[in-house]
N, CA, C and O atoms as a printed pandas DataFrame, in Angstrom:
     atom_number atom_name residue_name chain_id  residue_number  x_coord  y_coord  z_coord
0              1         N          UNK        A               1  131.971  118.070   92.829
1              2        CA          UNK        A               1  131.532  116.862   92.135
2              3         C          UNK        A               1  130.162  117.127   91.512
3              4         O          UNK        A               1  129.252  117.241   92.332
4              5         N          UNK        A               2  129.858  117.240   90.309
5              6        CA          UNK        A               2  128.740  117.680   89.300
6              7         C          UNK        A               2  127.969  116.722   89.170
7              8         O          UNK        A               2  128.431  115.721   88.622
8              9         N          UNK        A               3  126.293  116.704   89.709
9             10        CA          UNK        A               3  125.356  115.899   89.619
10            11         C          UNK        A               3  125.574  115.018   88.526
11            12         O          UNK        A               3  125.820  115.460   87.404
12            13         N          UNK        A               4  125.502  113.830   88.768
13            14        CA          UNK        A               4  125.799  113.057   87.511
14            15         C          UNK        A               4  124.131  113.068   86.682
15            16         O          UNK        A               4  124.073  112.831   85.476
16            17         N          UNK        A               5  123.159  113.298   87.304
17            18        CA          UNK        A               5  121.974  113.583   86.726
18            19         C          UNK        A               5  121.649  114.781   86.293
19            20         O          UNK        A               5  121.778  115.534   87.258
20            21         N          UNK        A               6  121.187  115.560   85.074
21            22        CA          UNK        A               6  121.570  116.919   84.625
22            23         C          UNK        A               6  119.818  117.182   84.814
23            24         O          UNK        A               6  119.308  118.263   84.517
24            25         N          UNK        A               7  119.365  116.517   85.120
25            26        CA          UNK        A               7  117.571  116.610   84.892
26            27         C          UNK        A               7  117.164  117.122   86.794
27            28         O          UNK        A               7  117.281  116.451   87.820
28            29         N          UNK        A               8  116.823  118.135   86.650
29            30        CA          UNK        A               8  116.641  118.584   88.490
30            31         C          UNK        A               8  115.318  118.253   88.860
31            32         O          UNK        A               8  114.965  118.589   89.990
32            33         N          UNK        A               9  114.524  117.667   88.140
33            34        CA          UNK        A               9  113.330  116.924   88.441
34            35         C          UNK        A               9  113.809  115.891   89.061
35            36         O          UNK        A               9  114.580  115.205   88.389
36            37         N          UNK        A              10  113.499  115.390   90.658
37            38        CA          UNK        A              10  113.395  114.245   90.910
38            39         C          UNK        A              10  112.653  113.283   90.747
39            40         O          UNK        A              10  112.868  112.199   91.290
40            41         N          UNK        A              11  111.525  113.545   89.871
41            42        CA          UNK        A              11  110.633  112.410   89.431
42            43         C          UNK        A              11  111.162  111.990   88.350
43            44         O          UNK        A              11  111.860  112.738   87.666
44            45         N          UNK        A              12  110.877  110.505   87.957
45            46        CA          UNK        A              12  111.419  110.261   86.713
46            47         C          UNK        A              12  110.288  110.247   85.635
47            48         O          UNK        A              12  109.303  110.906   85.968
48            49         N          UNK        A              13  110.206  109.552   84.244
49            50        CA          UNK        A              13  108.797  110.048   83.599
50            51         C          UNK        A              13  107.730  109.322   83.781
51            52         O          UNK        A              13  106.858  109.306   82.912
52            53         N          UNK        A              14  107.579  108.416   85.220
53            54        CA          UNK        A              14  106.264  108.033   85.613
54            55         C          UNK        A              14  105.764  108.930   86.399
55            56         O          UNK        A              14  104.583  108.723   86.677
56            57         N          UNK        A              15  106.325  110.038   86.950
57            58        CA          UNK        A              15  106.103  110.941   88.135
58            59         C          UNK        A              15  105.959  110.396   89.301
59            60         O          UNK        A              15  104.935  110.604   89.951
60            61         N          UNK        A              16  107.201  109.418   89.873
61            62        CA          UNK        A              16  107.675  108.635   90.872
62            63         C          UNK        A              16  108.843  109.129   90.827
63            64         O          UNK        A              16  109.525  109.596   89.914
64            65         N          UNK        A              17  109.062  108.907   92.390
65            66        CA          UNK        A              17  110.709  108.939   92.897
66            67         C          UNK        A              17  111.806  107.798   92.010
67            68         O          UNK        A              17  111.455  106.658   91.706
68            69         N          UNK        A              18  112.881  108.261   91.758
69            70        CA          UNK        A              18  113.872  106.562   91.659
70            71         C          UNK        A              18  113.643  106.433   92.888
71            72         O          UNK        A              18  113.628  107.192   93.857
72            73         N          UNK        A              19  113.299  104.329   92.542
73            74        CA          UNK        A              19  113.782  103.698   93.547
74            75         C          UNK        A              19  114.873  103.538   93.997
75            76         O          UNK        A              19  115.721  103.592   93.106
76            77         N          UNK        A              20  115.376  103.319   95.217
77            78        CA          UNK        A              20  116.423  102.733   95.423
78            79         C          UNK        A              20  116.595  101.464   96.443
79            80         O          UNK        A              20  116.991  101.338   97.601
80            81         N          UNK        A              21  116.035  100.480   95.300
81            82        CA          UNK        A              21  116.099   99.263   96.018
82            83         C          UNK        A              21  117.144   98.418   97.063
83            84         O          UNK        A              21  116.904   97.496   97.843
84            85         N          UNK        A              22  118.845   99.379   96.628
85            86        CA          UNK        A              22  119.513   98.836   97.729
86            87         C          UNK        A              22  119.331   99.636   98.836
87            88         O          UNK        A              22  119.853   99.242   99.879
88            89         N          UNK        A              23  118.621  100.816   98.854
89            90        CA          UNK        A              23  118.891  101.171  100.337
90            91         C          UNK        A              23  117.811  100.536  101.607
91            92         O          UNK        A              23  116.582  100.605  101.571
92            93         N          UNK        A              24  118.759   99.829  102.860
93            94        CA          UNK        A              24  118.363   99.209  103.479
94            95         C          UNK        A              24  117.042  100.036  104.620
95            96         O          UNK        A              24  116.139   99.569  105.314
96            97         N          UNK        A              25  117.578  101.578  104.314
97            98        CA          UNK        A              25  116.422  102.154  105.244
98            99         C          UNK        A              25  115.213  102.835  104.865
99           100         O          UNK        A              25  114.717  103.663  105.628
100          101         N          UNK        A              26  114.613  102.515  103.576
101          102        CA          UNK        A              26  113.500  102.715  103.264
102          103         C          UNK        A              26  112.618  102.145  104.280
103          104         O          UNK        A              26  112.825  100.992  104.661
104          105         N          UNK        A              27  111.272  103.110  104.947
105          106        CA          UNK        A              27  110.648  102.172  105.709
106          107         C          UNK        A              27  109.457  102.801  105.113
107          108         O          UNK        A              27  109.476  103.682  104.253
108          109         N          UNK        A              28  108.020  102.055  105.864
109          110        CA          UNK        A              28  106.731  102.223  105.564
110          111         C          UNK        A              28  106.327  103.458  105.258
111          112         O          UNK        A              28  105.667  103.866  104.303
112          113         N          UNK        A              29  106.994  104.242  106.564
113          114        CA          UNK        A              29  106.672  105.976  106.952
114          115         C          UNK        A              29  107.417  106.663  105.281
115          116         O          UNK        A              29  106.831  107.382  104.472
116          117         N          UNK        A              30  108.453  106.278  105.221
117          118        CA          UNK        A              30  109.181  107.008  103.938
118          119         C          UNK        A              30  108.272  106.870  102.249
119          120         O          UNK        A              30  108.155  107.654  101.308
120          121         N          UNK        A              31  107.840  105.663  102.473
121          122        CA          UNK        A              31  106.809  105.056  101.355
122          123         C          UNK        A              31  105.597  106.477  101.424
123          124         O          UNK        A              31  105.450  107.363  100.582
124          125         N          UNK        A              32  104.969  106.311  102.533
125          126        CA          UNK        A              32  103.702  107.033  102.942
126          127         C          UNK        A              32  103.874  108.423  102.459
127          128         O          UNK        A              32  102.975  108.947  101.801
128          129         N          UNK        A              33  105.211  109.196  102.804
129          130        CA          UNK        A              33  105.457  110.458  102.888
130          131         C          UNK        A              33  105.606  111.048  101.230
131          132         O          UNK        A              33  105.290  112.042  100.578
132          133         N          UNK        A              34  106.253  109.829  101.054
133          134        CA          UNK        A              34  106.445  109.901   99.339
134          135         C          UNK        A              34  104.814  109.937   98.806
135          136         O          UNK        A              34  104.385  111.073   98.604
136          137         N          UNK        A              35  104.159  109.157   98.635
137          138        CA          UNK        A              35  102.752  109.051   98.488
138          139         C          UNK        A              35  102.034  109.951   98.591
139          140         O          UNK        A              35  101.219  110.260   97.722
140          141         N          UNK        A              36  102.217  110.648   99.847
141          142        CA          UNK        A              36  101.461  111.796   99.772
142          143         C          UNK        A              36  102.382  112.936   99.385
143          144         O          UNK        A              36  101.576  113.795   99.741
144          145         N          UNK        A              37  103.219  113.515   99.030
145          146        CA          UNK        A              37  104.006  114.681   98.078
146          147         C          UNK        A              37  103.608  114.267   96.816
147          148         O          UNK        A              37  103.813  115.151   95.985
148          149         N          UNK        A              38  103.069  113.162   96.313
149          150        CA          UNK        A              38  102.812  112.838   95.119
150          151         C          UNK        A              38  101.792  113.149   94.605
151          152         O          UNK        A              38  101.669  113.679   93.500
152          153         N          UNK        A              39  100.617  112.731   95.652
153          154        CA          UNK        A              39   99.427  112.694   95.343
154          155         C          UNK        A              39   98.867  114.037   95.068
155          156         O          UNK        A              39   98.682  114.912   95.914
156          157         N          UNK        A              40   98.566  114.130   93.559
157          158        CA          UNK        A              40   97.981  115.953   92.890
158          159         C          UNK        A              40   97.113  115.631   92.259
159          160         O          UNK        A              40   96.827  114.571   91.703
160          161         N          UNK        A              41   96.709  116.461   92.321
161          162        CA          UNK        A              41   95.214  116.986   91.854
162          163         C          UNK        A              41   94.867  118.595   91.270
163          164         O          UNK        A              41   95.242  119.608   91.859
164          165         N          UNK        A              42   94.227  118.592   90.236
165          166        CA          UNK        A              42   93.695  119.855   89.269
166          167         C          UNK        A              42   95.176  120.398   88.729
167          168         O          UNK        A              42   96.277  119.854   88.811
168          169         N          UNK        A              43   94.699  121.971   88.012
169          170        CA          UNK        A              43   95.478  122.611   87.470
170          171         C          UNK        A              43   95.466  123.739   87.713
171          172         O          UNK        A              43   94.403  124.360   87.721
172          173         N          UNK        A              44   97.071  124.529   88.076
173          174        CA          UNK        A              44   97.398  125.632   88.633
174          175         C          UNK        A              44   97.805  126.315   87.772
175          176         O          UNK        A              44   98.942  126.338   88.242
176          177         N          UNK        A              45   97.900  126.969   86.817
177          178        CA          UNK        A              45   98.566  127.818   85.854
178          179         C          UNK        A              45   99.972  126.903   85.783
179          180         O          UNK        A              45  101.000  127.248   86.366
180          181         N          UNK        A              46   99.844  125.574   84.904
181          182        CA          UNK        A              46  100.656  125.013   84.825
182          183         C          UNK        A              46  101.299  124.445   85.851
183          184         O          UNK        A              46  102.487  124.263   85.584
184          185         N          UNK        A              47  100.849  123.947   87.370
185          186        CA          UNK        A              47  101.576  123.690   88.365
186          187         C          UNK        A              47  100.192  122.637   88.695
187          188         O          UNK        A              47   99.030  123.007   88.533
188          189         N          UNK        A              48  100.580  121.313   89.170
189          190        CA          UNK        A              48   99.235  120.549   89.943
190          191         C          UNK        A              48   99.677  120.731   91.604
191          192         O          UNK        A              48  100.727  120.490   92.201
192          193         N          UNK        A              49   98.462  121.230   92.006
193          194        CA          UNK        A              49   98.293  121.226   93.411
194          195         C          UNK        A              49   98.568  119.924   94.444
195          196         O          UNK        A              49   98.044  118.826   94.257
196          197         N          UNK        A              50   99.473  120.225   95.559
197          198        CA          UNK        A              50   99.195  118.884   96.174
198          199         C          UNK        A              50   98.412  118.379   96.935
199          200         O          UNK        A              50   98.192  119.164   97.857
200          201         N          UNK        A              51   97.845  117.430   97.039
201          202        CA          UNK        A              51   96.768  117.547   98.259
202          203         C          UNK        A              51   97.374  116.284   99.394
203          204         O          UNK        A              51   98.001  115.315   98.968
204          205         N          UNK        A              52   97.196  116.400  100.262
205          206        CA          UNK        A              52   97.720  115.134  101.198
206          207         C          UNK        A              52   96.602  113.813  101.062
207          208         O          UNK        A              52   95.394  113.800  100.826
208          209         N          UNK        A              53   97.896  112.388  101.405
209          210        CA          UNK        A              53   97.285  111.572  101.373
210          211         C          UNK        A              53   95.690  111.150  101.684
211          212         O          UNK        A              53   95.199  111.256  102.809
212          213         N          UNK        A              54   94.711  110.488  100.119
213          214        CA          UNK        A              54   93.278  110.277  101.420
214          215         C          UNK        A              54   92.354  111.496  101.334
215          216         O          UNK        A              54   91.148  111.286  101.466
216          217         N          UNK        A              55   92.811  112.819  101.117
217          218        CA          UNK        A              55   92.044  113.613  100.787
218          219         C          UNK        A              55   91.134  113.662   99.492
219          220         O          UNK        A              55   91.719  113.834   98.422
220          221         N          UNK        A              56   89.917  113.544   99.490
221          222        CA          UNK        A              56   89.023  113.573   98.267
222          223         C          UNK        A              56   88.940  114.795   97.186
223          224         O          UNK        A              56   88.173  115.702   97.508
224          225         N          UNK        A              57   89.303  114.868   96.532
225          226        CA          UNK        A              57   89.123  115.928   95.773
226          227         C          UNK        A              57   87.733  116.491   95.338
227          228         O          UNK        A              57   87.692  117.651   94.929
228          229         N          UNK        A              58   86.581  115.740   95.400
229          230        CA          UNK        A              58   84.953  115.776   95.229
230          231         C          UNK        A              58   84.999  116.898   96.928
231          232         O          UNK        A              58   84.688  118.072   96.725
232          233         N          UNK        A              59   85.292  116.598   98.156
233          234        CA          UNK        A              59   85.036  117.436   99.362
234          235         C          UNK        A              59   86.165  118.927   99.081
235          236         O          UNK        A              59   86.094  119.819   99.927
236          237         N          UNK        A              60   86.904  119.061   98.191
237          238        CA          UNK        A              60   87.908  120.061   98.256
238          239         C          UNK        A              60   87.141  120.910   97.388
239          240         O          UNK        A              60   87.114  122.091   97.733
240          241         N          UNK        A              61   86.323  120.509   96.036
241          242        CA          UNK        A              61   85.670  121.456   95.262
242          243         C          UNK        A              61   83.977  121.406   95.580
243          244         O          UNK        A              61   83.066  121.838   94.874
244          245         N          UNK        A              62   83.906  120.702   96.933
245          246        CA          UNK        A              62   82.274  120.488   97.046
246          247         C          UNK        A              62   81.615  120.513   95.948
247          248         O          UNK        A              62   80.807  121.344   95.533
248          249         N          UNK        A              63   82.183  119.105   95.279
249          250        CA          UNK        A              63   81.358  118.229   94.083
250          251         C          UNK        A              63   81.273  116.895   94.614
251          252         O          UNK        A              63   82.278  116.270   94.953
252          253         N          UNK        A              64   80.067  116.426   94.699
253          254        CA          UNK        A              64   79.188  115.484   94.914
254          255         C          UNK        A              64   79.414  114.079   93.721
255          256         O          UNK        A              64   80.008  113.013   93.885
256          257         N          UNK        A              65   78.862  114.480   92.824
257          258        CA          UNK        A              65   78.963  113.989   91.353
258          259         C          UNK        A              65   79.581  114.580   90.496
259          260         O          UNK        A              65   79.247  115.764   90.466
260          261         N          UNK        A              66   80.625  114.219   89.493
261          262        CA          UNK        A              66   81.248  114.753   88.516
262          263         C          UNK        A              66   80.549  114.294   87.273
263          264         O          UNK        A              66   79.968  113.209   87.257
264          265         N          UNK        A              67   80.585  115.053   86.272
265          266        CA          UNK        A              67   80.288  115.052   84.791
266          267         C          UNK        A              67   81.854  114.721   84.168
267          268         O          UNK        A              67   82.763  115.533   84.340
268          269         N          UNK        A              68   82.057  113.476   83.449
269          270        CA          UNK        A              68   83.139  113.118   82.763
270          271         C          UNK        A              68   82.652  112.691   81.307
271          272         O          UNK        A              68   81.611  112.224   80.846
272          273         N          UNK        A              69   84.298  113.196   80.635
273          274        CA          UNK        A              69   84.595  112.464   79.103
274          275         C          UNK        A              69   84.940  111.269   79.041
275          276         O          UNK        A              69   86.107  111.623   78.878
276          277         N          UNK        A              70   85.007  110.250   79.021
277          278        CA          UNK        A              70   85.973  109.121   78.719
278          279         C          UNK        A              70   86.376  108.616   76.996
279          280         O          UNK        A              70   85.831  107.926   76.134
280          281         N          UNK        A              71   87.645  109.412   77.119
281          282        CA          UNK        A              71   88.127  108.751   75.429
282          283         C          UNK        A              71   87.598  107.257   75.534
283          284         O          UNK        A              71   87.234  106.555   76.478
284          285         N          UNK        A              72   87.703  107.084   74.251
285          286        CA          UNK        A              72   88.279  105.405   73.913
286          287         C          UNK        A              72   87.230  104.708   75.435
287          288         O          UNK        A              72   87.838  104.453   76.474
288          289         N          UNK        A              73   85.678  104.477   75.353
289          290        CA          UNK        A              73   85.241  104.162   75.889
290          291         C          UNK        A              73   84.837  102.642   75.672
291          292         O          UNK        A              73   84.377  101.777   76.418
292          293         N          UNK        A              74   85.071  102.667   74.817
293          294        CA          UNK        A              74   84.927  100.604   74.028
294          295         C          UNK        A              74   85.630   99.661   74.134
295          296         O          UNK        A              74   85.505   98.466   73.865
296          297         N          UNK        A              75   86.944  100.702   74.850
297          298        CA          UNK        A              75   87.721  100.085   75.187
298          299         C          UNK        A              75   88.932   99.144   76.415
299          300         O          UNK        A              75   89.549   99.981   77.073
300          301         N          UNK        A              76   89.054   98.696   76.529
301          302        CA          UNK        A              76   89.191   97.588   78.078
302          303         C          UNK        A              76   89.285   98.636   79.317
303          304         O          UNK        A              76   88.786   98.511   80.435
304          305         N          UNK        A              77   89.865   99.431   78.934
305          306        CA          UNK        A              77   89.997  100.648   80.194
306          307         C          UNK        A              77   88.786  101.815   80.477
307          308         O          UNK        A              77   88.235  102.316   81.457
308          309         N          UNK        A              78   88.741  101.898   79.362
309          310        CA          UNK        A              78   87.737  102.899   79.095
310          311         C          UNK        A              78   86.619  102.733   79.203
311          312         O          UNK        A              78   85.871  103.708   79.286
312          313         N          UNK        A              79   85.999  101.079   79.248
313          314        CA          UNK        A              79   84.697  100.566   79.316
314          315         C          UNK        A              79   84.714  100.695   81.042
315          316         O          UNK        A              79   83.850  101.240   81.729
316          317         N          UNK        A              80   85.860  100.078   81.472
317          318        CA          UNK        A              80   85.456   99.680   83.054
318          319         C          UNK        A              80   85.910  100.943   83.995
319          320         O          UNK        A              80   85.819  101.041   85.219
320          321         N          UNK        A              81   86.308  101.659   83.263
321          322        CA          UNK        A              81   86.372  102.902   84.062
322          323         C          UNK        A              81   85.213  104.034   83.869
323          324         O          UNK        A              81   85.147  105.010   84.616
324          325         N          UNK        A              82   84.322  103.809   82.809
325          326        CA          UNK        A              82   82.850  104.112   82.583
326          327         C          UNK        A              82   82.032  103.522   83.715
327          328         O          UNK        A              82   81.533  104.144   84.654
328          329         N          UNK        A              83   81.973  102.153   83.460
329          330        CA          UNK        A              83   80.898  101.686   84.093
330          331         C          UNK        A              83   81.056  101.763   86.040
331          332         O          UNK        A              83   80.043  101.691   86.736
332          333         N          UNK        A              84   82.285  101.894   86.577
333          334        CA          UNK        A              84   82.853  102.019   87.646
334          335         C          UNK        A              84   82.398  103.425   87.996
335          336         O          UNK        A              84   81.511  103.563   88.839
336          337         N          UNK        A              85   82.845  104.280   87.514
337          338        CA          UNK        A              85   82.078  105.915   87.801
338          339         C          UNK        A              85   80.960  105.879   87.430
339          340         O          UNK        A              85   80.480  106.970   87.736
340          341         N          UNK        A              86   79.920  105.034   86.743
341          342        CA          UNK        A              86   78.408  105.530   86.582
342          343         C          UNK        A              86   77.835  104.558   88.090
343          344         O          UNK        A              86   76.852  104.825   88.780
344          345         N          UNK        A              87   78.549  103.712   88.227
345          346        CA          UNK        A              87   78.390  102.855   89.621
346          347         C          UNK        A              87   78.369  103.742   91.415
347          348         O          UNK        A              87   77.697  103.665   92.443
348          349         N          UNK        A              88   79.708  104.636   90.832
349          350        CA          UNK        A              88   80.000  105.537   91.928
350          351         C          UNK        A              88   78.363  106.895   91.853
351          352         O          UNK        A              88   77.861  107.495   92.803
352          353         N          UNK        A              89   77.992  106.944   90.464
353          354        CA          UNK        A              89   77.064  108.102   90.878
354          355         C          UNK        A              89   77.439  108.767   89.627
355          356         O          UNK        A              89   76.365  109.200   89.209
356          357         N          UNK        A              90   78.107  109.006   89.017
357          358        CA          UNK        A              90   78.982  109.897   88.059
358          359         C          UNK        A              90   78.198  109.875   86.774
359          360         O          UNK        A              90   77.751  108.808   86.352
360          361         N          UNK        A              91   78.011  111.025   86.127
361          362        CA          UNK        A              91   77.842  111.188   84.888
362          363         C          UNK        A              91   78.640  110.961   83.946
363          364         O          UNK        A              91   79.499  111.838   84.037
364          365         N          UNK        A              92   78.915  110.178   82.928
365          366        CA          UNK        A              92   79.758  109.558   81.884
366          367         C          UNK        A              92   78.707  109.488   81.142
367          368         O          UNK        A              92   77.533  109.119   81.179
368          369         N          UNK        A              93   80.259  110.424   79.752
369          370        CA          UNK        A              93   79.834  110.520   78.370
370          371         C          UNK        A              93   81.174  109.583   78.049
371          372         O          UNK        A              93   82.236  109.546   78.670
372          373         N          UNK        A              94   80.743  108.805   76.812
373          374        CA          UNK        A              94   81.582  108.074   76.457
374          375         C          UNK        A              94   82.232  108.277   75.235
375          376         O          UNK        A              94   81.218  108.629   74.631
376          377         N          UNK        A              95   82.809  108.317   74.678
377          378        CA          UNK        A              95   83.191  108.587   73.060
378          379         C          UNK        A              95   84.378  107.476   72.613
379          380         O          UNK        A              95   85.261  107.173   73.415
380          381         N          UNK        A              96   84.322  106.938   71.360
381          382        CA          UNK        A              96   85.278  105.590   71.123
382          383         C          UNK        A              96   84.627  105.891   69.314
383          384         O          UNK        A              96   83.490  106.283   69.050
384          385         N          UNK        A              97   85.431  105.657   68.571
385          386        CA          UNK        A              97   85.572  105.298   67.006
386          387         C          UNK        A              97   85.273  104.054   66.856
387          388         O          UNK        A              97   84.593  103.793   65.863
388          389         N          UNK        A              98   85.600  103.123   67.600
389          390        CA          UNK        A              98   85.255  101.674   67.551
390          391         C          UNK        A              98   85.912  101.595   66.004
391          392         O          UNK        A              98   85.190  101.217   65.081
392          393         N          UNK        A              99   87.543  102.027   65.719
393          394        CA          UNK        A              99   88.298  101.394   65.095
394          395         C          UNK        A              99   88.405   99.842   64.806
395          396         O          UNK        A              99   87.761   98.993   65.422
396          397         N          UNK        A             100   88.943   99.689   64.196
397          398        CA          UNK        A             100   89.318   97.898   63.941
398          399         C          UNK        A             100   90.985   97.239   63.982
399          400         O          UNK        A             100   91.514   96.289   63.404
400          401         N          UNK        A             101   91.612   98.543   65.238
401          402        CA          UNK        A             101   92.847   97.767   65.657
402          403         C          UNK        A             101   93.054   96.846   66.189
403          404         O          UNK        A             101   94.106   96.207   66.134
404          405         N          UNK        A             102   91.906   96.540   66.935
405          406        CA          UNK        A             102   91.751   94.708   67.802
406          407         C          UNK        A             102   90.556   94.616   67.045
407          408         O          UNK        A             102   90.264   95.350   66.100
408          409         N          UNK        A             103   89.812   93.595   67.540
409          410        CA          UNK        A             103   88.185   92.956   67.464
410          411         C          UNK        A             103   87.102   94.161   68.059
411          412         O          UNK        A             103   87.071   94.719   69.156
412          413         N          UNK        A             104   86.199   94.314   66.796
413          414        CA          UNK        A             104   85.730   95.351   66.694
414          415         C          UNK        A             104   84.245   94.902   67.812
415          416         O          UNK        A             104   83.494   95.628   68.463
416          417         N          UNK        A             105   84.310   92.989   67.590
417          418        CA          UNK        A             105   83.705   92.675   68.463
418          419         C          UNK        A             105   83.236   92.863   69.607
419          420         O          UNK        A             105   82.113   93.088   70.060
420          421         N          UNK        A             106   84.293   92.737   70.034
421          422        CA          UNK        A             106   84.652   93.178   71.740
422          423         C          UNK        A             106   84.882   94.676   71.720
423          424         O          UNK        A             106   85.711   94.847   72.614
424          425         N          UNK        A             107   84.664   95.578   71.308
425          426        CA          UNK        A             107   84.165   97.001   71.402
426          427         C          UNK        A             107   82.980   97.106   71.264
427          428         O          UNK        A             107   82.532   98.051   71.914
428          429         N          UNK        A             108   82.180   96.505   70.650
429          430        CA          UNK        A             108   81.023   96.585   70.581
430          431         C          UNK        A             108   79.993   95.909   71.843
431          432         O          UNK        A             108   78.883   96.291   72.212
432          433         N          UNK        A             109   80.770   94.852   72.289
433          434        CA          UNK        A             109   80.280   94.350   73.281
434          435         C          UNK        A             109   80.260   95.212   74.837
435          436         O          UNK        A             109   79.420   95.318   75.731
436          437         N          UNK        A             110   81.731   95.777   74.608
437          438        CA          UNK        A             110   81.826   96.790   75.942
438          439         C          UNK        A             110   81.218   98.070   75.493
439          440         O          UNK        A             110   80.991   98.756   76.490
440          441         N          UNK        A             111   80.869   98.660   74.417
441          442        CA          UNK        A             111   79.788   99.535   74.115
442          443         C          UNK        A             111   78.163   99.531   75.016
443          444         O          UNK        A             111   77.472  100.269   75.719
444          445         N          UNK        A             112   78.169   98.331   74.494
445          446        CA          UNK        A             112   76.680   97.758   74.856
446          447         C          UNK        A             112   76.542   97.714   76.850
447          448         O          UNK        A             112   75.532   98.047   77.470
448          449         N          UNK        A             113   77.548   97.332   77.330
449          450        CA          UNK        A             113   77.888   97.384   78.702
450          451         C          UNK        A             113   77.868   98.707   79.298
451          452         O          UNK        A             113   77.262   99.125   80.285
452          453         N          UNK        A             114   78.733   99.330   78.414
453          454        CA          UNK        A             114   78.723  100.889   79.342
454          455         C          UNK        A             114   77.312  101.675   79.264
455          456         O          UNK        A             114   76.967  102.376   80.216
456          457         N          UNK        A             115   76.270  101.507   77.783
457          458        CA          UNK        A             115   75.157  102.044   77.687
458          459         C          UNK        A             115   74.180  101.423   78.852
459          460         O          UNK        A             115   73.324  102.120   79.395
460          461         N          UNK        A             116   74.354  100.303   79.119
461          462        CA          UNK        A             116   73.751   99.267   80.056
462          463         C          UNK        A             116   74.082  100.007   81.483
463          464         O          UNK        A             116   73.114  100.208   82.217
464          465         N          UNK        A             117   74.960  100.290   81.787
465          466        CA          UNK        A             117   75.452  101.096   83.149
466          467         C          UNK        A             117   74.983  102.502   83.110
467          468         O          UNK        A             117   75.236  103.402   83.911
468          469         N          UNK        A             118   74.245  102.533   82.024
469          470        CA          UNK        A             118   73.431  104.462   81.769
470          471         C          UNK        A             118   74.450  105.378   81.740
471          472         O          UNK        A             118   74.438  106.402   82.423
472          473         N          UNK        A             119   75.325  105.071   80.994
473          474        CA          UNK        A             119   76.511  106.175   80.159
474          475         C          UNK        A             119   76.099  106.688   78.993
475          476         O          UNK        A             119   75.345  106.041   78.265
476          477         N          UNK        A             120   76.619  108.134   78.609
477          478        CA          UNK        A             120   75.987  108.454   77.028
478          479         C          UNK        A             120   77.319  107.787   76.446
479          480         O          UNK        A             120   78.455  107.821   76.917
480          481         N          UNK        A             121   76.895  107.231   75.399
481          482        CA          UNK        A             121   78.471  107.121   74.125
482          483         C          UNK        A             121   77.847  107.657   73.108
483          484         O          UNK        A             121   76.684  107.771   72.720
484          485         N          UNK        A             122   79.321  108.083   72.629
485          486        CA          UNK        A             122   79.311  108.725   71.432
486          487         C          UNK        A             122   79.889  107.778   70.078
487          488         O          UNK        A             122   80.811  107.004   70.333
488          489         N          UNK        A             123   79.695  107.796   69.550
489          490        CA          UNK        A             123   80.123  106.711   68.096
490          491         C          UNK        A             123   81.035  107.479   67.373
491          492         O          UNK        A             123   80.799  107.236   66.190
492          493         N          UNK        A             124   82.407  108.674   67.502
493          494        CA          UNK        A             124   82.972  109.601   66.999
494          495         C          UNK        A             124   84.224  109.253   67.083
495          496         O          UNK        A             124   84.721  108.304   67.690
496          497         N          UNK        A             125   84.877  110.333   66.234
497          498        CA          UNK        A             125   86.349  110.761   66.625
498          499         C          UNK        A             125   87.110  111.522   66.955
499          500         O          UNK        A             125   88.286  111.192   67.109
């Protein structure tokens, strides 16, 4: 009987298991176990390493503080994930075009926020 799935990746393209919501014996422990086979970190010559649940990746490369890029920093994700790592300690550079696909307003406003949290931005593309 020939896999009816031809794809031998068991992740699907969120890099999650299928659920399988009817099965009655999913328990906490099975959740957990999944969670941690999941949980990766860096780059292996094309392979991400796994690390187990809870493990910090800052204590695995004895880095303290990281130096980060953040694309699209003007923007709803990109602002609060700036200002959240300059909170944690983190060096953030910011970079955003501050396009005019939404309200250029409100990029400018979360501009002004992330510089306020002592991030560099960049005004580029």
């Amino acid at each position: 009987n020939p896999n009816p799935n031809p794809n031998p990746n068991p992740l699907n393209s969120h890099g999650k298991s299928p659920s399988n919501s009817s099965s009655p014996t999913s328990t906490r422990e099975d959740d957990d176990v999944r969670e941690e086979k999941m949980a990766t970190t860096g780059h292996n010559g094309g392979r991400q390493r796994k690390l187990p649940k809870g493990v910090d990746w800052r204590k695995l490369f004895n880095v303290k503080f990281a130096s980060v890029l953040i694309t699209g920093a003007a923007g709803f994700i990109g602002a609060h994930t700036s200002i959240r790592l300059r909170k944690l300690g983190h060096k953030v550079v910011g970079i955003d075009n501050l396009n005019n696909y939404y309200d250029v307003g409100l990029k400018l406003h979360r501009r002004d926020l992330v510089i306020e949290a002592g991030a560099i931005f960049i005004q580029g593309d």
